[in-house]
C-alpha positions, 0 to 999 in steps of 0.5 A, a space after each residue: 490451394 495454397 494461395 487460398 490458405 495464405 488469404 485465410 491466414 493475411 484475413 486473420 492477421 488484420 483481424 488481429 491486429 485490428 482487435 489489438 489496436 481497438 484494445 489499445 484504444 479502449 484501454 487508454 480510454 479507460 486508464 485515462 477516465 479513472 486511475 489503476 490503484 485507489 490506496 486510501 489511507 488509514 484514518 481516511 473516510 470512505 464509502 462503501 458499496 453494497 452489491 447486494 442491492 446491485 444483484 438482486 431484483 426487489 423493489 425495494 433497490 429502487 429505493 434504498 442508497 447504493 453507496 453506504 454513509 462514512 466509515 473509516 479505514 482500519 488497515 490496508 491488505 493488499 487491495 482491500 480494507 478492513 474498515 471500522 464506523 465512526 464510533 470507532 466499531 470494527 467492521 466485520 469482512 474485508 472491502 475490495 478498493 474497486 467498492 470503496 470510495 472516498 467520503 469527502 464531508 460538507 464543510 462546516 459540519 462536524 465531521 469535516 472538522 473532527 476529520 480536520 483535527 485528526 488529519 492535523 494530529 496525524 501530520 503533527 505525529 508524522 513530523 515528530 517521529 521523523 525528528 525523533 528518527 533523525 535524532 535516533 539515527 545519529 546517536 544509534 550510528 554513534 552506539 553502533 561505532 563505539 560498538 564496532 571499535 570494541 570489537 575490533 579491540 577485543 579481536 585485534 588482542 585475541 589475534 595477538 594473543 593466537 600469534 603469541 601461542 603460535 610462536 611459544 609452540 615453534 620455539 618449543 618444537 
């Protein structure tokens, strides 16, 4: 009897293992297709799917797009956006990454160029706020020495003066 439950039990081990190297498998197969993470950025454009056409069984599915036409994303939560139109219009809801997907335009076309523009201006903006910081820190730092030095001065004299009591009372006492 014993000898019997140990082969039940041998099976089941390579039954397990098994299923854990073809999930090792199957998941470096899928990593490998598409990444973890898709993070859009703000201001990029994207499309969105609709899931509602996905779930149902009217003819009329068939027919109409899955993907929506370009919107732009407003504001990054976690793993979903909240996404506004191109006339700058919020969106009503949030939108899980696994339903959005990048919209990249034709070139020539006016999109590609209004998108090209504010693309520039961003990166335009990015380097002036980081030359402003740089500048900002260097002056804060002084600010905060000067700072730490007055202060330092202020309880160096109040110290001193603690002592100057301290020794009036020994005398007297």
């Amino acid at each position: 009897m014993a000898y019997v439950a140990q082969q039940q039990l041998d099976g089941y081990d390579a039954t397990v293992q098994h299923a854990i190297r073809r999930k090792a498998t199957f998941d470096k197969r899928v990593l490998a297709r598409s990444p973890r993470e898709v993070i859009f950025e703000k201001g990029q454009l994207i499309q969105f799917f609709h899931s509602n056409l996905h779930n149902t069984l009217e003819a009329r599915r068939k027919l109409l797009p899955k993907w929506s036409g370009p919107h732009r994303i407003r504001e990054r939560l976690r793993n979903s956006y909240h996404l506004e139109t191109l006339e700058g219009e919020e969106m009503p809801g949030e939108f899980h990454a696994r339903r959005l997907r990048a919209f990249i335009p034709r070139n020539g076309t006016r999109l590609a160029e209004e998108q090209k523009e504010r693309e520039a201006r961003k990166s335009n903006n990015e380097e002036v706020e980081e030359r402003d910081d740089e500048d900002g820190d260097i002056s804060e730092k002084g600010e905060d020495e000067d700072e730490m030095y007055n202060q330092d001065k202020e309880s160096l004299s109040l110290e001193d003066e603690e002592e100057a009591s301290h020794n009036e009372e020994r005398e007297d006492g």
